[in-house]
C-alpha positions as CSV (number, residue, x, y, z in Angstrom):
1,X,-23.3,-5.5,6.1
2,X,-23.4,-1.9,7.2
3,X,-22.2,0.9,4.5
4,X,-19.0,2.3,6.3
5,X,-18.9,6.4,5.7
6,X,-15.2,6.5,7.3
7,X,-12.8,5.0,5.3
8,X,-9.4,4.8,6.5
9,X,-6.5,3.6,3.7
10,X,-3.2,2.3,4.9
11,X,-0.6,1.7,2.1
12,X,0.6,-1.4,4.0
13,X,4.3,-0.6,3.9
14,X,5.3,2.9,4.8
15,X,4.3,3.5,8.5
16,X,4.7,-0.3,9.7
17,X,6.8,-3.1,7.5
18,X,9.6,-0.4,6.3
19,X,9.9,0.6,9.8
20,X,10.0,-2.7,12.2
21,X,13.4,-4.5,12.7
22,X,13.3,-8.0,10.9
23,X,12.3,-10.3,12.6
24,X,8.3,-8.5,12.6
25,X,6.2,-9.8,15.1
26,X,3.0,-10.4,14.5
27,X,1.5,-8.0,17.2
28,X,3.7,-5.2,15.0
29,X,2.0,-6.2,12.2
30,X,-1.5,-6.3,13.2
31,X,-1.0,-2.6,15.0
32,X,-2.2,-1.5,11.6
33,X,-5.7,-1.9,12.8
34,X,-5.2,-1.7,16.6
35,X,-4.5,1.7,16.6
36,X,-7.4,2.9,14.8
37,X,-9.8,0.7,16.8
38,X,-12.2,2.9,19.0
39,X,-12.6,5.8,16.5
40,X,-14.6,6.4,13.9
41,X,-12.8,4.5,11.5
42,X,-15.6,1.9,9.6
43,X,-13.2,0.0,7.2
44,X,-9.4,0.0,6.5
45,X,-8.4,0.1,2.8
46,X,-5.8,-2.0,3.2
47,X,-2.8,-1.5,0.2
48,X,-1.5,-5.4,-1.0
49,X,1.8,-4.2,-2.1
50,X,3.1,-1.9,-4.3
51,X,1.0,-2.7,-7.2
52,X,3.6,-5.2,-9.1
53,X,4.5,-7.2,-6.3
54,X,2.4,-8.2,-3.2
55,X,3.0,-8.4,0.7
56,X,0.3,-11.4,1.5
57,X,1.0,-15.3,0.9
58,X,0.1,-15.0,-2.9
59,X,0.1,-17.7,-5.4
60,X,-1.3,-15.5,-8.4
61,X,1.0,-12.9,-7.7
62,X,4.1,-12.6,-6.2
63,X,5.8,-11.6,-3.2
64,X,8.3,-8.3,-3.2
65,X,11.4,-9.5,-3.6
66,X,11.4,-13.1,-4.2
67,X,13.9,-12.6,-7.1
68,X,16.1,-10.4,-6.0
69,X,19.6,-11.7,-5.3
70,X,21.2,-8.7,-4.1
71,X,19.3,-5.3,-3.4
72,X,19.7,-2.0,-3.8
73,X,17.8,-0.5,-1.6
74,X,17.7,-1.5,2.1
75,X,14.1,-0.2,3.1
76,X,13.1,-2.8,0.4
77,X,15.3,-5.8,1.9
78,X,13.7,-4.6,5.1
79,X,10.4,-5.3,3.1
80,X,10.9,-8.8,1.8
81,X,12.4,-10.2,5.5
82,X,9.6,-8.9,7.3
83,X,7.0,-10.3,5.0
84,X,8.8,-13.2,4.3
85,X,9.4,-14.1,8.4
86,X,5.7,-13.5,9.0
87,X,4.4,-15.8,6.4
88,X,7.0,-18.4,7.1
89,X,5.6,-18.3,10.5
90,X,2.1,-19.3,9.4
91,X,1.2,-16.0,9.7
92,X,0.0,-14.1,6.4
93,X,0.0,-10.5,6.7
94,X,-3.4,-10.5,4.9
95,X,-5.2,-12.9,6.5
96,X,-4.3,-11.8,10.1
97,X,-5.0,-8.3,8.8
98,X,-8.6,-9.9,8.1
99,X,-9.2,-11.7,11.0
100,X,-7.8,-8.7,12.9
101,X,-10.1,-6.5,11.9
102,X,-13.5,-8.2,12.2
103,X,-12.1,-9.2,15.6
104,X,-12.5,-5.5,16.4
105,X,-15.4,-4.5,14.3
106,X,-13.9,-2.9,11.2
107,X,-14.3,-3.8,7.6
108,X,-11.6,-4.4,5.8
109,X,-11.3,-3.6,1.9
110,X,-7.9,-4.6,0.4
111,X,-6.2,-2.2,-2.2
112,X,-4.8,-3.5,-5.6
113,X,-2.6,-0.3,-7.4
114,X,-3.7,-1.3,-10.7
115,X,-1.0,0.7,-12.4
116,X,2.9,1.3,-11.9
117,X,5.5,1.7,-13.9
118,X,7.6,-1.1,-15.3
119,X,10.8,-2.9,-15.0
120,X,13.3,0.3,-14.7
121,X,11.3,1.6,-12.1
122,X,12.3,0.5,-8.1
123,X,13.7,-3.0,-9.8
124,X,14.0,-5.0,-6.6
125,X,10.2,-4.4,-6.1
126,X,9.3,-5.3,-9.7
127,X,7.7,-8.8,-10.6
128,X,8.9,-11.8,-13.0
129,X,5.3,-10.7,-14.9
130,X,6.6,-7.5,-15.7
131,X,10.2,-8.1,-16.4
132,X,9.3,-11.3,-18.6
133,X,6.6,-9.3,-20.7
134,X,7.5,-5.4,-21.8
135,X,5.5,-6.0,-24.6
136,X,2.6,-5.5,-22.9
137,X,3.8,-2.2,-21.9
138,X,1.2,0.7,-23.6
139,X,4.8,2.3,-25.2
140,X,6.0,-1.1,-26.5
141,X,4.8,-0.1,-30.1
142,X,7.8,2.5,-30.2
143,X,5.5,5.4,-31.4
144,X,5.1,7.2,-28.4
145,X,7.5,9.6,-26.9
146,X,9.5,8.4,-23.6
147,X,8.0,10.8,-21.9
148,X,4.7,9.8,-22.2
149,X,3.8,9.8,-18.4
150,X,1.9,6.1,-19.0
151,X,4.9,5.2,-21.5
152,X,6.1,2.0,-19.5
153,X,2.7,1.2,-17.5
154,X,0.8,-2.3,-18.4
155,X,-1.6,-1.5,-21.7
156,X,-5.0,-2.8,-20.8
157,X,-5.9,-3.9,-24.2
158,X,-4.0,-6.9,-23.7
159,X,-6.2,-9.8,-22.5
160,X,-2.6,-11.3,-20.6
161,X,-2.2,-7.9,-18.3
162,X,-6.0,-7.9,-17.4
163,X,-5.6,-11.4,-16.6
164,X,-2.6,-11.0,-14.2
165,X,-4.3,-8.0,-12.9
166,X,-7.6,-9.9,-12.4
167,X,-6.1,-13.3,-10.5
168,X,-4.8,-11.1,-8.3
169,X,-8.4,-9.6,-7.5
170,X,-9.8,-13.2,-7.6
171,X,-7.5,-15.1,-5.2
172,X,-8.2,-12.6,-2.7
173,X,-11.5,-12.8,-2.9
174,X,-12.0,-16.6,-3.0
175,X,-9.4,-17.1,-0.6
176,X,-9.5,-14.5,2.2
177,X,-12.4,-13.5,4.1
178,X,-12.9,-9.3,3.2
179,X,-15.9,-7.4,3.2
180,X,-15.0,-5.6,-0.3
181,X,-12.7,-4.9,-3.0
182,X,-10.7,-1.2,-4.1
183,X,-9.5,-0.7,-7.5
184,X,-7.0,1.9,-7.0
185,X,-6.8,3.8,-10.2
186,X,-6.1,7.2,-9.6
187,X,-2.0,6.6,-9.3
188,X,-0.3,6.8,-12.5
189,X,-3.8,7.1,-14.6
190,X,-2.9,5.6,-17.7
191,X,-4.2,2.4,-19.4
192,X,-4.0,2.7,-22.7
193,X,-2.1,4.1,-25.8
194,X,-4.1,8.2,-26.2
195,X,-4.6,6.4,-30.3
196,X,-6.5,3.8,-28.4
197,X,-8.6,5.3,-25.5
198,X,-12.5,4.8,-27.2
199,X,-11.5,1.1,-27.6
200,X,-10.6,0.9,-24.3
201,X,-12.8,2.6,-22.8
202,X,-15.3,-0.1,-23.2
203,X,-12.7,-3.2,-22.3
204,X,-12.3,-1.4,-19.4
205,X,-15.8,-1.3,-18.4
206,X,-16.6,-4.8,-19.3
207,X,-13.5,-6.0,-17.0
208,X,-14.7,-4.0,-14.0
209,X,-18.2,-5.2,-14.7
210,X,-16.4,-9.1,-14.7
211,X,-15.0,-8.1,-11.5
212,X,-18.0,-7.1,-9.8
213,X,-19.6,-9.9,-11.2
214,X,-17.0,-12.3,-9.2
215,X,-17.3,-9.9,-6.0
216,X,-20.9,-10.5,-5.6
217,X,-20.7,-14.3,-6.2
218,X,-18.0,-14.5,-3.4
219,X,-20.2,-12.8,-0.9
220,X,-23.5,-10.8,-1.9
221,X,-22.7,-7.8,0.5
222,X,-18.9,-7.1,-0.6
223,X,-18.6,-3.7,-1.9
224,X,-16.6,-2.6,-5.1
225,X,-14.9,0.5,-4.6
226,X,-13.1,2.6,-7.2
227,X,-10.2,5.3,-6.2
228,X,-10.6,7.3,-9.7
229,X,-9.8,10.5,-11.0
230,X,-12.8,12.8,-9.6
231,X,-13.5,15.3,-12.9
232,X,-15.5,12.6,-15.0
233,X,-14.0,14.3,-18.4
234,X,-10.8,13.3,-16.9
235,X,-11.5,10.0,-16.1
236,X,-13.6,9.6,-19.9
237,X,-10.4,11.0,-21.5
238,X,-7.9,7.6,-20.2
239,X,-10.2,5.0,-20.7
240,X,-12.3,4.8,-17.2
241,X,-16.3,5.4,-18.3
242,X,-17.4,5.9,-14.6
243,X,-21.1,7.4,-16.0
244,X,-21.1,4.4,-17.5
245,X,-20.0,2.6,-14.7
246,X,-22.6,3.8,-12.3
247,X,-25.4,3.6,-14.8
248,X,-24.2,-0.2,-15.0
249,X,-24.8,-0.4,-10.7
250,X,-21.1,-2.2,-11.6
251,X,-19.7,-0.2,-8.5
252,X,-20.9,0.5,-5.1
253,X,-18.6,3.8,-4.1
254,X,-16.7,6.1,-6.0
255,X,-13.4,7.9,-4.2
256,X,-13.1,10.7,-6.5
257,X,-9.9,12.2,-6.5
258,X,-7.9,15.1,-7.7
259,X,-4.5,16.6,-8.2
260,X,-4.9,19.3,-5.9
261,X,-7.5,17.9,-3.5
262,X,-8.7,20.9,-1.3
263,X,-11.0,22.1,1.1
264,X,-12.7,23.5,-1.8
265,X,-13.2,20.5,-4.3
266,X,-16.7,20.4,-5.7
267,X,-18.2,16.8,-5.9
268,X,-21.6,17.9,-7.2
269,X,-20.7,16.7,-10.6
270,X,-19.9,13.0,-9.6
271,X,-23.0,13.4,-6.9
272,X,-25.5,14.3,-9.8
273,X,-24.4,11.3,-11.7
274,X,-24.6,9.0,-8.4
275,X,-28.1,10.6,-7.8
276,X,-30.9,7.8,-7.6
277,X,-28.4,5.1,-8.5
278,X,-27.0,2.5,-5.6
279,X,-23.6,4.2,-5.9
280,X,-22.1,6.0,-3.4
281,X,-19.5,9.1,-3.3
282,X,-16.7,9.3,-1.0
283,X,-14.9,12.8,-0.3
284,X,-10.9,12.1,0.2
285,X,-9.7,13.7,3.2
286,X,-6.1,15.4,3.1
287,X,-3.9,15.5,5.9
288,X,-1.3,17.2,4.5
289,X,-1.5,20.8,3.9
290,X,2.1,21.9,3.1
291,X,2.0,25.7,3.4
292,X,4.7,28.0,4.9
293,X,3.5,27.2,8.1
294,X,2.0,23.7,8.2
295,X,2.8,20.8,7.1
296,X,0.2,18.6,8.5
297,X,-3.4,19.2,9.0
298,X,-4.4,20.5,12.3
299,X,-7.9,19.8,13.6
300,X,-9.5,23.0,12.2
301,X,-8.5,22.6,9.0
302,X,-9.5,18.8,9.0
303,X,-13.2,20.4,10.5
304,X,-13.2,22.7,7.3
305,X,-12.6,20.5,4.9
306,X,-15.1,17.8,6.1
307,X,-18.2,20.3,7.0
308,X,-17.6,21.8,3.6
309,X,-17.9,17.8,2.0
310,X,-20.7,16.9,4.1
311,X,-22.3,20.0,3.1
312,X,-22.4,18.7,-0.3
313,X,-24.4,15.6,0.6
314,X,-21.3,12.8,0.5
315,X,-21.8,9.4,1.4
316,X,-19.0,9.2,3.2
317,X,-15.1,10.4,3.4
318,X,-12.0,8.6,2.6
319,X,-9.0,9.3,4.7
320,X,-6.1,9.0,1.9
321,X,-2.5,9.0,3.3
322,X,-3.3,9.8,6.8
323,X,-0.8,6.7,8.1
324,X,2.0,9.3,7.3
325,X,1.0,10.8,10.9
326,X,2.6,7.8,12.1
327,X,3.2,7.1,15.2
328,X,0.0,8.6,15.9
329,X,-0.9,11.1,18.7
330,X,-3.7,12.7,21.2
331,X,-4.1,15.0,17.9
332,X,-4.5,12.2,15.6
333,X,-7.3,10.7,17.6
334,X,-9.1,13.8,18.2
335,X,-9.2,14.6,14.7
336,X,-10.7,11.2,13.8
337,X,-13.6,11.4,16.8
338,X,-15.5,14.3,15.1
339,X,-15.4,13.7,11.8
340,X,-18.1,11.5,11.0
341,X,-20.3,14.4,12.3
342,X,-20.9,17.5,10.8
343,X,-23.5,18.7,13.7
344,X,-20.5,18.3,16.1
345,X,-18.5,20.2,14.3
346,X,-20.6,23.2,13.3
347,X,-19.8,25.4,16.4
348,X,-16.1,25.0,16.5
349,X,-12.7,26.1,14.7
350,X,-12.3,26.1,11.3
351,X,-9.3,26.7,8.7
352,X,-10.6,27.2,5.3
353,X,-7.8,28.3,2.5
354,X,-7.9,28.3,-1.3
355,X,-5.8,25.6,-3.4
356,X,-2.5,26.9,-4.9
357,X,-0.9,25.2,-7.1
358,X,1.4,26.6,-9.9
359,X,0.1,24.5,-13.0
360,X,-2.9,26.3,-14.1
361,X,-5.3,23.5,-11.6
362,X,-6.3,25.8,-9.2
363,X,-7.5,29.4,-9.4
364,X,-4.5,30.8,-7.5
365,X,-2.1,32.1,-7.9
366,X,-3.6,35.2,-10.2
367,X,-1.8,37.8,-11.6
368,X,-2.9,41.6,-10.4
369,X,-3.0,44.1,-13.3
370,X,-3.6,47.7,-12.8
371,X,-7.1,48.9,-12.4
372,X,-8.2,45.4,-13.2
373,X,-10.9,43.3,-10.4
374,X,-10.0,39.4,-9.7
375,X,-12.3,37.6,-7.8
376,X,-11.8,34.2,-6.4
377,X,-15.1,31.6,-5.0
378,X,-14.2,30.4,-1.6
379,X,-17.0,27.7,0.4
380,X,-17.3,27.6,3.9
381,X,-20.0,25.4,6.1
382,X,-19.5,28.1,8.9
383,X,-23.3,29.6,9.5
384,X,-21.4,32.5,11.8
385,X,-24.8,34.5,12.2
386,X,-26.7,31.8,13.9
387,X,-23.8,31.2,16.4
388,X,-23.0,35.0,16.4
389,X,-26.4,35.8,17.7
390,X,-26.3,33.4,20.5
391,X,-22.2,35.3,21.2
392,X,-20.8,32.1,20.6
393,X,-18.6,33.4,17.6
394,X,-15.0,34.7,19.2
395,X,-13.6,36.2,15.9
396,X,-13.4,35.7,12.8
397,X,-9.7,36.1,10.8
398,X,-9.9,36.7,6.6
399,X,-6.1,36.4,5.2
400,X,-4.7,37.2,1.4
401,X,-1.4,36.8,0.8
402,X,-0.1,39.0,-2.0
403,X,4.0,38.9,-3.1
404,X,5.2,41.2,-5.9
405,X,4.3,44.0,-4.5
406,X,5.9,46.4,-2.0
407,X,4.2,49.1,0.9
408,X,4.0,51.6,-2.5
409,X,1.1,49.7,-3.7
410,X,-2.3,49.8,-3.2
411,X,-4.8,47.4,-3.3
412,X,-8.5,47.3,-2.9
413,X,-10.2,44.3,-1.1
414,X,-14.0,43.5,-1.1
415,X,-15.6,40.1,0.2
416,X,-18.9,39.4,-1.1
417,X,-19.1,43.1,-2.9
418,X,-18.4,44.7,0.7
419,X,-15.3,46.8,0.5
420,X,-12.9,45.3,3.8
421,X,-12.1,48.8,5.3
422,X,-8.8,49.8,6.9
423,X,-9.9,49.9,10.5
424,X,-9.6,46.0,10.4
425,X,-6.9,45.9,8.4
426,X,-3.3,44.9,9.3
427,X,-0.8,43.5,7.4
428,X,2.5,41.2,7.9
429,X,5.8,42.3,5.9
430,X,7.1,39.4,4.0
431,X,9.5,41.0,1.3
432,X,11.9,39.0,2.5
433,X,11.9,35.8,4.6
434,X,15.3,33.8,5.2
435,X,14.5,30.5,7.0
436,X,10.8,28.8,6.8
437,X,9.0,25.4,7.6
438,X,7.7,24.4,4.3
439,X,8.3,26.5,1.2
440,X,9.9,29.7,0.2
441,X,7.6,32.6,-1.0
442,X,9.4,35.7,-1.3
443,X,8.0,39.2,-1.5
444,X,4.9,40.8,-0.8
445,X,2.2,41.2,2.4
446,X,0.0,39.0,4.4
447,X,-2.9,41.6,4.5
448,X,-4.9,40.1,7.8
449,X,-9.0,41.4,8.5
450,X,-10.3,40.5,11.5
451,X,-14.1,40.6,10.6
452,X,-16.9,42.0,12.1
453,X,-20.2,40.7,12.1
454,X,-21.5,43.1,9.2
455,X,-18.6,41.7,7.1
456,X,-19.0,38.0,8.0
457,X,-18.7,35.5,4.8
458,X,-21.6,33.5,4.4
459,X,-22.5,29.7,4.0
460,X,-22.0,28.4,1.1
461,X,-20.6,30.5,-1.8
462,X,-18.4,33.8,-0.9
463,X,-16.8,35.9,-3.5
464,X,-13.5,37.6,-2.6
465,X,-12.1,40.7,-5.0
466,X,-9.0,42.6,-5.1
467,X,-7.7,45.4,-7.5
468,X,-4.7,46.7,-7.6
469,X,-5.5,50.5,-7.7
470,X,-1.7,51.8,-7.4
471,X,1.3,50.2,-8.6
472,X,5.1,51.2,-7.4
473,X,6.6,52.4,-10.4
474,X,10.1,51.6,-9.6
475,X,9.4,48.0,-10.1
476,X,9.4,46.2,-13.3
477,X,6.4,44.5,-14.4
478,X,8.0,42.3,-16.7
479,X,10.5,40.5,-13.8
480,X,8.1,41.5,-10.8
481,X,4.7,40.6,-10.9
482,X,2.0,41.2,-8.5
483,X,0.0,38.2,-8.1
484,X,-2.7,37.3,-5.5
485,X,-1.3,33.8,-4.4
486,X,-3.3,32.8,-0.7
487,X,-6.8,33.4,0.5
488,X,-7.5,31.9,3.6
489,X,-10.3,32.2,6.7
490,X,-10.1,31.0,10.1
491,X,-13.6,31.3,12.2
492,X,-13.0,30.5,15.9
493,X,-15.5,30.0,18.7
494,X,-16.4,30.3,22.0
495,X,-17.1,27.1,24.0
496,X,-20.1,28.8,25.4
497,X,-21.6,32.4,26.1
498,X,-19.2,34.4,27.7
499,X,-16.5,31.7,28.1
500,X,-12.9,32.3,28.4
501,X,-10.9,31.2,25.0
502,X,-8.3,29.8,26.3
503,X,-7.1,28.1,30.0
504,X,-5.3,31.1,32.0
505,X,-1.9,30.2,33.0
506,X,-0.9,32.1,36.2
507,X,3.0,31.6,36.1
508,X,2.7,33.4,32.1
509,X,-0.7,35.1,32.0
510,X,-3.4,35.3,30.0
511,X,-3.5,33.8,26.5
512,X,-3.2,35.7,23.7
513,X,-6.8,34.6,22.6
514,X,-8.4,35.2,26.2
């Protein structure tokens, strides 16, 4: 069995069984894999339910809503009729999923959410497991505050849970024919009580290592995945020893994921541990961006993010959430086509931007202080001076987004230790903005550069500085603060030497990017 480097996951519920009018049909059903047929796509990482309960024709588990008597929630009726009417039918979701997708040429991988929260949480999608044994639950001792974020999850320690969790895994793979298995353990990362993580840390490890062990004795060329937290101290610090794991060879791919996934996420950590073992890293791909301006990713910033990851030497990426594009378009398809290939890519539009976030994850946003430098790392893939000499490079746009501060201040920028001088500097007044698409930032400038070539970033590494050199005196520092919050860069090409941009419409002239 090939190695698949495009991984597509598809949480099973959201963009097809929550949506179709009972009865489903099966056709509706199997359009989970139809519509990614033909693209680049290698293997669908397919969700089995919602981690308590299960959508397939389970006997070790059970099926979403076989106890409910009356519901509270009608997207979860919706649920239980569909799944229920196809199975009924002779027709179980996973197992026409399966056959669906060999049919067509894809792997398929199914998902188990090893962790959720228990019975107070969604209670008509909850299982008889969980609602018959809350003493299994990591807070059950009573000496843990509520808010412990892993306070009602299923503690690990207990032989019982990791037996429910494991039949699950087991049935699947003795009963369906699948080309792997995922352990999704990235969603709510918690498995054991914080006075108990060394101890767990190595039951953990021996239970993957027992599922692995199973895997391979249901088919030698199934592949165990793992969706886990990417920073390996992270992971190390809840009970998931994924050094230990690789040094093992108890996993075949590692989906290493974190909070504020980015175009900028460094993998060479995870790589260097991977590095002359059989495992494989896999780079999540984002399709959501959720700026002011974008919600969803366009094809430039999906090129960005995956030049910068194949940069790093990734195995292959994982395209996490991407069914939330559903019912998918031309742009869809267009953005799954190049991926795969980095070459392709390397001579067209990009969107690079800095992760913002406003726990203390992510570099920005930083506050400005007088007379005081604050530089920020950005990577692009971008090698602008090979395709600059060949005039292939249209222009190149460098943004920073600064609020807090008014047209009083003044503010020194420098990329790579090049001051950015005035003569390609404009900037966008957004003290105050009353309607926009995503969320509302109020005060402050876009300051826009458009580059030339002897202010180009680089590939690889760039450094990006500003000082505030002037401060407006009439605002207070204490309830107004500058802060640099966005850094973003677009590069934009030319389809060849001395092509037009863009098509020339005669009825309303030339584009703005002719």
């Amino acid at each position: 069995m090939s190695k698949p480097r495009i991984m597509y996951y598809n949480d099973g519920r959201h963009s097809h069984i929550y949506r179709y009018e009972p009865p489903m049909q099966k056709e509706e059903y199997l359009s989970m894999v139809d519509e990614v047929v033909g693209t680049s796509v290698e293997a669908i990482m397919l969700c089995l339910g919602e981690g308590r309960t299960m959508l397939h024709d389970t006997k070790a588990g059970e099926l979403l809503g076989h106890n409910v008597d009356k519901w509270d929630h009608a997207i979860f009726r919706r649920t239980y009729q569909n799944a229920k009417h196809l199975i009924n039918e002779g027709n179980d979701p996973l197992r026409i999923i399966s056959e669906r997708a060999h049919e067509k040429g894809i792997l398929l991988y199914p998902n188990l959410i090893m962790q959720r929260g228990g019975v107070d949480h969604a209670t008509v999608r909850c299982s008889d497991f969980r609602f018959n044994n809350t003493h299994l639950e990591i807070g059950a001792k009573g000496d843990l505050d509520p808010s412990f974020p892993g306070y009602d999850g299923l503690d690990f320690k207990h032989e019982e849970a990791r037996n429910e969790r494991f039949s699950i895994i087991e049935e699947v793979l003795t009963e369906y024919d699948v080309d792997g298995f995922e352990l999704y353990l990235s969603q709510m990362p918690y498995f054991f009580h914080p006075k108990e993580i060394d101890s767990g840390r190595t039951i953990m490890t021996d239970w993957v290592g027992k599922v692995y062990e199973l895997l391979k004795k249901t088919g030698k060329q199934r592949e165990l995945v793992v969706r886990v937290p990417l920073d390996l101290k992270e992971s190390h610090a809840i009970g998931l020893d994924i050094e230990e794991w690789i040094k093992r060879g108890i996993v075949d791919a590692v989906v290493g994921e974190n909070v504020q996934q980015g175009q900028m996420t460094d993998f060479t950590p995870l790589i260097k541990v991977a590095d002359n073992t059989k495992t494989r890293v896999i780079a999540p791909v984002s399709n959501g961006v959720g700026s002011d301006r974008l919600g969803t990713a366009t094809i430039s910033v999906i090129r960005a993010t995956a030049s910068n990851y194949w940069q790093q030497n990734v195995d292959g990426l994982y395209l996490g959430g991407w069914h939330g594009e559903w019912p998918y378009e031309a742009a869809f398809y267009e953005k799954l086509r190049e991926l795969p290939h980095p070459e392709i890519m390397s001579a067209k539009d990009k969107f690079y931007s800095v992760p913002t976030s406003e726990d203390t994850s992510t570099k920005l946003p930083c506050k400005l202080e007088l007379n005081t430098p604050v530089s920020v790392d950005f990577t692009i893939s971008d090698d602008l001076h090979r395709w600059g000499n060949v005039d292939r490079v249209h222009e190149v746009i460098f943004r920073v987004r600064i609020i807090g501060h008014t047209e009083l201040d003044q503010i020194n920028f420098k990329l790579n230790g090049v001051e950015l001088p005035s003569s390609i500097h404009r900037r966008i007044n957004e003290l105050y903005k009353q309607r926009v698409p995503h969320y509302r930032v109020m005060g402050g400038y876009w300051h826009i550069f458009k580059l030339d070539s002897t202010h180009w970033p680089k590939k690889g590494i760039n450094t990006f500085t500003a000082t505030l050199l002037y401060r407006d005196s009439d605002l207070s520092e204490k309830d107004i603060i500058c802060t640099l919050r966005d850094v973003e860069i677009e590069t934009k090409y030319l389809l060849g030497k001395s092509f037009q941009r863009d098509i020339v419409d005669p009825d309303l002239g030339p584009s703005d990017n002719y």
